[in-house]
C-alpha positions as CSV (number, residue, x, y, z in Angstrom):
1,X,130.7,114.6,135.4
2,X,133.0,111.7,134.2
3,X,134.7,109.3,136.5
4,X,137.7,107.1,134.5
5,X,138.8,103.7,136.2
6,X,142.4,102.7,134.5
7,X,143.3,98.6,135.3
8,X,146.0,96.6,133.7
9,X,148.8,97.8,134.3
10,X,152.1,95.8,135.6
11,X,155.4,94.6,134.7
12,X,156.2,92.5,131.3
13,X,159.4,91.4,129.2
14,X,160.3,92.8,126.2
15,X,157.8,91.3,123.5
16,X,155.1,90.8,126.0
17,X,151.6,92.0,125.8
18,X,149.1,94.2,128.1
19,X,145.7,94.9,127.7
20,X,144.6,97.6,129.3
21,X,140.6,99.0,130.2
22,X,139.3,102.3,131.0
23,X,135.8,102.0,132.7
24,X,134.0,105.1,132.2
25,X,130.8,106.6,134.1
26,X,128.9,109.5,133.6
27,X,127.0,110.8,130.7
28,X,128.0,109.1,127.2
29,X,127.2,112.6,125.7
30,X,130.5,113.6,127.9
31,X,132.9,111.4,126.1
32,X,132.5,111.4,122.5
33,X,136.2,111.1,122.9
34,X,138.4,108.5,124.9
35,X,142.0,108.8,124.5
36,X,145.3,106.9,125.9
37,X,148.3,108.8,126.9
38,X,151.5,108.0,128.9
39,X,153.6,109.8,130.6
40,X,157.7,108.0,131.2
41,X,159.8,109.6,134.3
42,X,161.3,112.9,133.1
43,X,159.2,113.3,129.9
44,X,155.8,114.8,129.0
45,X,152.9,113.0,128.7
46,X,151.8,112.1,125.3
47,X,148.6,110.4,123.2
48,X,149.4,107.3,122.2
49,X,145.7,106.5,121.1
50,X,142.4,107.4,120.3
51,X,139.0,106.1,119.9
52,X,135.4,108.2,119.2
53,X,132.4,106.6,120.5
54,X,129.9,108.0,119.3
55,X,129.8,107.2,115.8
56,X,128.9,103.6,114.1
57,X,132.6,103.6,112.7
58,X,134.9,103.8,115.7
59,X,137.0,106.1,114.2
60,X,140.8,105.2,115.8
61,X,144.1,107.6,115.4
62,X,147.8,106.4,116.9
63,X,151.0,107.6,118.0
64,X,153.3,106.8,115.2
65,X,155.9,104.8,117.8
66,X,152.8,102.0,118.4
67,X,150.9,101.7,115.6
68,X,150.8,97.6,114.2
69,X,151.3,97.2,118.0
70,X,148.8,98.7,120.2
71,X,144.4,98.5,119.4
72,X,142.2,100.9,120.8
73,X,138.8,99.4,121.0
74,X,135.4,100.0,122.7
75,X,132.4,98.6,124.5
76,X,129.6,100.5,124.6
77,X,127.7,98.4,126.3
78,X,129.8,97.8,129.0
79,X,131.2,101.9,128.9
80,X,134.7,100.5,128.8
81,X,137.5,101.3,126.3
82,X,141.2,99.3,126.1
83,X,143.8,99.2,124.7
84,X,146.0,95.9,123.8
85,X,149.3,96.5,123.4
86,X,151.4,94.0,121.6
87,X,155.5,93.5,120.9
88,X,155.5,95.8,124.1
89,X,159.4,97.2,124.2
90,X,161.4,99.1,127.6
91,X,160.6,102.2,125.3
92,X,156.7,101.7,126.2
93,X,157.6,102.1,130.1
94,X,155.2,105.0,131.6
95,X,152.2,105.3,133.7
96,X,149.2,105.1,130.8
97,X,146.2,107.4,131.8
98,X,142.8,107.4,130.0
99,X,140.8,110.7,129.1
100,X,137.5,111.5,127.7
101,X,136.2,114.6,126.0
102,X,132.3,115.7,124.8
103,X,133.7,117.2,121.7
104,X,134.6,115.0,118.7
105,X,138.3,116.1,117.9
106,X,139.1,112.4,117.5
107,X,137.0,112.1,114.7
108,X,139.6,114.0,112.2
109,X,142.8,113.4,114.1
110,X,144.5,112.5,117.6
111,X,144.0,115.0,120.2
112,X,146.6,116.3,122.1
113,X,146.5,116.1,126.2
114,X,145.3,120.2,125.7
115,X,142.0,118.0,124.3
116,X,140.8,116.1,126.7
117,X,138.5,117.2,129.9
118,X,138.3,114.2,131.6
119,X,141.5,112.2,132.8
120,X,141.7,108.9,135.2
121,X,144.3,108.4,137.7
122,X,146.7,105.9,135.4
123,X,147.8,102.7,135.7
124,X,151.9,101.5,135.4
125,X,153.5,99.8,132.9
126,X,156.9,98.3,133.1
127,X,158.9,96.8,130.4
128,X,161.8,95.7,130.8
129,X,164.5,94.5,128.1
């Protein structure tokens, strides 16, 4: 089993930045895959980012709508992936949840929420103009 631990979160102006962490437990063999998705009032929720872990390269995909803003990164070491999120605009407003698969999807392309076993409980962000 996988536990995900989302922290972060809050409320920024326009241009502001976040980082938020996901602190993972449970086997590493679990979570070849950590994603971010977010999910705004009224919409679906949708990948914004992902990140494989268990390959030398890191191998990161993006939403389209954040990439040159937001980085996916990972510590192994400390079983804890983030994501900074730069230039942050109201459009980024949504509770941001972290998920973690065993298969490798993320390796060719960014998985869908259909993708992903393992979710945390989310963390809010606010942006406001």
């Amino acid at each position: 089993q996988v536990q995900l631990v989302e922290s972060g979160g809050g409320s920024v102006q326009a241009g502001g930045s976040l980082r938020l962490s996901c602190a993972a437990s449970g086997r590493s063999s679990e979570r070849k895959c950590m994603g971010w998705f977010r999910q705004a009032p009224g919409k679906g929720r949708e990948g914004v980012a992902s990140i494989a872990t268990d390959i030398g390269s890191a191998t990161t995909y993006y939403d389209d709508s954040v990439k040159g803003r937001f980085t996916i990164s990972r510590d192994n070491a400390e079983n804890t992936v983030y994501l900074q999120m730069n230039s942050l605009e109201p459009e980024d407003t949504g509770m941001y949840y972290c998920a973690a698969d065993p298969a490798p999807a993320c390796r060719w392309r960014l998985p869908g929420s259909s993708d992903y076993k393992y979710w945390g409980q989310g963390t809010q962000v606010t942006v406001s103009s």
